[in-house]
BAFI-3210 file (N, C-alpha, C; in Angstrom, 3 decimals, decimal comma, padded with zeros to 6 digits):
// residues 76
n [1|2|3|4|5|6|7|8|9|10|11|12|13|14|15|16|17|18|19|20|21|22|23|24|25|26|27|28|29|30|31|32|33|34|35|36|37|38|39|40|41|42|43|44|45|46|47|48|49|50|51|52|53|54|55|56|57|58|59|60|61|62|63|64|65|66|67|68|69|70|71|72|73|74|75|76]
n.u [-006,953|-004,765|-004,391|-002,726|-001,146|-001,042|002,329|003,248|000,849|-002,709|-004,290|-005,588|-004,104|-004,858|-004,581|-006,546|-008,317|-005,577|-004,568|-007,008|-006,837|-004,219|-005,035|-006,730|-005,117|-003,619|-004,968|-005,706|-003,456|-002,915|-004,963|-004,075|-001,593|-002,677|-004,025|-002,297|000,280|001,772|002,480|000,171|001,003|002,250|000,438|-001,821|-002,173|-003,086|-004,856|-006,828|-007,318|-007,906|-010,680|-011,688|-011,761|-012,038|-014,353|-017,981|-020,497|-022,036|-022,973|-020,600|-018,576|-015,218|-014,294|-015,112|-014,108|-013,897|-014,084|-011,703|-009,316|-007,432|-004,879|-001,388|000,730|004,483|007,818|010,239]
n.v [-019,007|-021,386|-024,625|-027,644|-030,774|-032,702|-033,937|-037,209|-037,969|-038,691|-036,176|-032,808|-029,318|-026,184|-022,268|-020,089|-022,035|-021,704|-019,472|-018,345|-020,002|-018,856|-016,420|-016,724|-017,921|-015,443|-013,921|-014,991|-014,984|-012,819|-011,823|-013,540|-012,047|-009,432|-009,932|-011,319|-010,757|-012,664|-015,341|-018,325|-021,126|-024,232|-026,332|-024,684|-024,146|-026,815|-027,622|-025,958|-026,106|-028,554|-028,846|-027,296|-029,010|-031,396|-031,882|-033,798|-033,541|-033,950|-031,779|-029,737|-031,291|-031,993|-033,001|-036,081|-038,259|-039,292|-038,125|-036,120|-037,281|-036,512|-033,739|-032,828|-030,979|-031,111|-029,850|-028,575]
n.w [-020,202|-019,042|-019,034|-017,423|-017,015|-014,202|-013,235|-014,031|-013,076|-014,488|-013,754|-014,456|-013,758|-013,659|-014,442|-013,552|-011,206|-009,232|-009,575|-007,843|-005,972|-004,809|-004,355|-002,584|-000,089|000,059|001,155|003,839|004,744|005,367|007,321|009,278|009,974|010,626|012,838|014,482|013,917|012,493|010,947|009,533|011,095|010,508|011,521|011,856|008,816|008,432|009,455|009,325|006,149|006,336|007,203|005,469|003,342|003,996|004,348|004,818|003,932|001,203|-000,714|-000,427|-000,554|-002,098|-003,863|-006,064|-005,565|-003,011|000,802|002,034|004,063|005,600|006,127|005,311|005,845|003,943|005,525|004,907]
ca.u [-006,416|-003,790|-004,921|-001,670|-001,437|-000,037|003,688|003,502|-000,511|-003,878|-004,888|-005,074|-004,412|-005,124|-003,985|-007,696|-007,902|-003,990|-004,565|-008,052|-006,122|-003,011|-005,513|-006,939|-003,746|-002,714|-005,890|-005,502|-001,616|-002,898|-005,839|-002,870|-000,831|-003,378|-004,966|-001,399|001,745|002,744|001,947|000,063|001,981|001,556|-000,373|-002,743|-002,810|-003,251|-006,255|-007,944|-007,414|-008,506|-011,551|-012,784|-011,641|-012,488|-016,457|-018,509|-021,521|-021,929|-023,003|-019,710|-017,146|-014,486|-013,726|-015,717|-013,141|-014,249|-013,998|-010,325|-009,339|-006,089|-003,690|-000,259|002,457|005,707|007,930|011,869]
ca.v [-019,732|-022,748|-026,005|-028,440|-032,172|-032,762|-034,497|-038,312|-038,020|-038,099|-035,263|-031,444|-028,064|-024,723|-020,894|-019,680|-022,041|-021,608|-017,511|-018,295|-020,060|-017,633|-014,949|-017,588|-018,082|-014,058|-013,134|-015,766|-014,639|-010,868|-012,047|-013,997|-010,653|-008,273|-010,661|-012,329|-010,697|-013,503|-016,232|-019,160|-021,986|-025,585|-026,947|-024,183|-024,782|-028,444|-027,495|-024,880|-026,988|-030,256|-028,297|-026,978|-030,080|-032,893|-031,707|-035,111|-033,020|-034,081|-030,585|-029,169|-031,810|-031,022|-034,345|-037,087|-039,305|-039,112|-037,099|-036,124|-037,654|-035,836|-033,205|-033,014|-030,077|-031,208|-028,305|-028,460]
ca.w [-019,057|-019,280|-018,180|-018,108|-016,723|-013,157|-013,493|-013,382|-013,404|-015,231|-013,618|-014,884|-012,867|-014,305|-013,865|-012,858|-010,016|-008,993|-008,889|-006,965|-004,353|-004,599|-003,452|-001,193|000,519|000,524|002,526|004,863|005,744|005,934|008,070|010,703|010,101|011,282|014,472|015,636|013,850|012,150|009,647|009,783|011,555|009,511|011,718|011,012|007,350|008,073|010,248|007,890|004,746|006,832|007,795|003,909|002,076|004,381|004,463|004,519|002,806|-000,247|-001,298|-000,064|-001,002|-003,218|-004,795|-006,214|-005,069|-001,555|001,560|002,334|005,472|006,473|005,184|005,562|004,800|004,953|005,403|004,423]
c.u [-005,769|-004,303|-003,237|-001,754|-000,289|001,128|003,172|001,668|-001,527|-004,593|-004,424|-005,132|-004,762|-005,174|-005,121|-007,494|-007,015|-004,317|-005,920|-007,322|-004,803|-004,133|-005,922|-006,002|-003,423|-003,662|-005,758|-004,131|-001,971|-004,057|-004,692|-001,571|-001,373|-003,742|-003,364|-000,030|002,414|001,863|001,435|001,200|001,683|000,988|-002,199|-003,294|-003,290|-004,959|-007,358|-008,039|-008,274|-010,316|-012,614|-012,387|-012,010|-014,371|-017,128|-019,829|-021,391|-022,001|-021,664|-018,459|-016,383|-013,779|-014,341|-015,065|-013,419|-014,116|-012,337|-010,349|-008,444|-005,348|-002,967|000,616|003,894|006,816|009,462|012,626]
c.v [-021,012|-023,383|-026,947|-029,943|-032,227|-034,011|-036,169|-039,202|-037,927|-036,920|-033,965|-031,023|-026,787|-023,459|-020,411|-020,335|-021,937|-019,973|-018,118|-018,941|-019,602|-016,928|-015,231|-017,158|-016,506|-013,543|-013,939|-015,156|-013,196|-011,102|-012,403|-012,813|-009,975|-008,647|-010,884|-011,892|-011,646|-014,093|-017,433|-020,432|-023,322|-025,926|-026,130|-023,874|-025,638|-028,496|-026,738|-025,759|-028,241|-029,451|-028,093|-028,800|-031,386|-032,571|-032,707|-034,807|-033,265|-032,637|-029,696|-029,668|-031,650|-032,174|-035,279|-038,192|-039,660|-038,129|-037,076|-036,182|-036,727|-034,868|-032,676|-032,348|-030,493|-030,189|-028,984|-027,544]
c.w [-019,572|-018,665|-018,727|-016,930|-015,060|-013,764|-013,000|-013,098|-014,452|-014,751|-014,378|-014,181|-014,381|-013,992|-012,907|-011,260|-009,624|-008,716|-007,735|-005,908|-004,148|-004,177|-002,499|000,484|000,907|001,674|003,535|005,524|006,542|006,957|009,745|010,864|010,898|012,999|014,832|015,230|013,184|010,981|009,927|010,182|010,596|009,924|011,766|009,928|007,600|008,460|009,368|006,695|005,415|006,863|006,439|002,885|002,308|004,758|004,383|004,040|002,041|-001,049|-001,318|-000,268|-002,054|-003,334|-005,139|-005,812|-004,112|-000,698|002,101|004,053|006,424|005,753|005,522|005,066|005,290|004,604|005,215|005,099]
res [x|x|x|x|x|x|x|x|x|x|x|x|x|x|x|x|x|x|x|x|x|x|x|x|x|x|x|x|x|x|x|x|x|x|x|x|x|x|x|x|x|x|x|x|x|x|x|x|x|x|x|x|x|x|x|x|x|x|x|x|x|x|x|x|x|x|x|x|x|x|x|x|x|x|x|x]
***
Protein backbone atom coordinates (compact mmCIF):
# COMPACT_ATOMS: atom_id res chain seq x y z
CA UNK A 1 0.00 0.00 0.00
CA UNK A 2 1.22 3.72 -0.86
CA UNK A 3 1.06 6.16 1.81
CA UNK A 4 1.86 9.79 0.16
CA UNK A 5 1.63 13.37 1.89
CA UNK A 6 -1.53 15.53 1.33
CA UNK A 7 -0.53 18.70 -1.11
CA UNK A 8 0.47 21.79 0.89
CA UNK A 9 0.21 19.58 4.25
CA UNK A 10 1.82 17.49 7.03
CA UNK A 11 -0.60 15.09 6.71
CA UNK A 12 -0.51 11.50 4.90
CA UNK A 13 -3.39 9.58 2.90
CA UNK A 14 -3.02 6.07 1.77
CA UNK A 15 -4.50 3.59 -1.02
CA UNK A 16 -6.00 1.05 1.73
CA UNK A 17 -8.04 3.68 3.33
CA UNK A 18 -8.95 5.53 -0.17
CA UNK A 19 -10.27 1.89 -1.64
CA UNK A 20 -12.05 1.36 1.98
CA UNK A 21 -13.94 4.49 1.41
CA UNK A 22 -14.26 3.94 -2.49
CA UNK A 23 -16.26 0.81 -1.48
CA UNK A 24 -17.72 2.92 1.26
CA UNK A 25 -19.05 5.36 -1.11
CA UNK A 26 -20.18 2.54 -3.94
CA UNK A 27 -22.52 0.78 -1.42
CA UNK A 28 -23.96 3.79 -0.25
CA UNK A 29 -24.95 5.01 -4.08
CA UNK A 30 -26.29 1.31 -4.76
CA UNK A 31 -28.13 1.44 -1.41
CA UNK A 32 -29.93 5.24 -2.79
CA UNK A 33 -30.23 3.30 -6.24
CA UNK A 34 -32.18 0.41 -5.04
CA UNK A 35 -34.61 2.49 -2.18
CA UNK A 36 -35.06 5.94 -4.36
CA UNK A 37 -33.68 5.64 -8.07
CA UNK A 38 -31.19 7.98 -7.76
CA UNK A 39 -28.04 9.15 -6.01
CA UNK A 40 -27.41 10.69 -2.95
CA UNK A 41 -28.18 14.45 -3.08
CA UNK A 42 -25.20 16.65 -1.18
CA UNK A 43 -27.01 17.45 1.38
CA UNK A 44 -27.25 13.80 2.04
CA UNK A 45 -23.58 13.25 2.01
CA UNK A 46 -23.23 16.26 4.23
CA UNK A 47 -25.73 14.61 6.61
CA UNK A 48 -24.32 10.97 6.58
CA UNK A 49 -20.68 12.10 6.81
CA UNK A 50 -21.77 14.84 9.55
CA UNK A 51 -23.41 12.00 11.35
CA UNK A 52 -20.14 9.23 11.39
CA UNK A 53 -17.43 11.84 11.70
CA UNK A 54 -18.85 14.39 14.03
CA UNK A 55 -19.47 11.49 16.92
CA UNK A 56 -18.63 13.32 20.35
CA UNK A 57 -17.75 9.64 21.79
CA UNK A 58 -14.54 9.47 22.34
CA UNK A 59 -14.61 5.76 21.49
CA UNK A 60 -16.04 6.55 18.07
CA UNK A 61 -14.25 9.73 17.01
CA UNK A 62 -12.23 9.76 14.09
CA UNK A 63 -9.72 12.45 14.86
CA UNK A 64 -7.66 13.34 17.77
CA UNK A 65 -7.99 16.76 16.71
CA UNK A 66 -11.45 17.03 17.95
CA UNK A 67 -15.00 16.35 17.08
CA UNK A 68 -15.85 17.56 13.49
CA UNK A 69 -18.35 20.17 13.69
CA UNK A 70 -19.68 20.54 10.09
CA UNK A 71 -19.10 19.18 6.61
CA UNK A 72 -19.35 20.81 3.57
CA UNK A 73 -19.35 19.50 -0.29
CA UNK A 74 -19.01 22.07 -2.56
CA UNK A 75 -20.18 20.89 -5.84
CA UNK A 76 -19.01 22.67 -9.30
Amino acid sequence: MGWWKVSGTDSTIGDGPLESLECAVTDIIAQYQESFNRRPKKEEWESLLHAVLGSATSDERVTDEGTVAKVHIELK
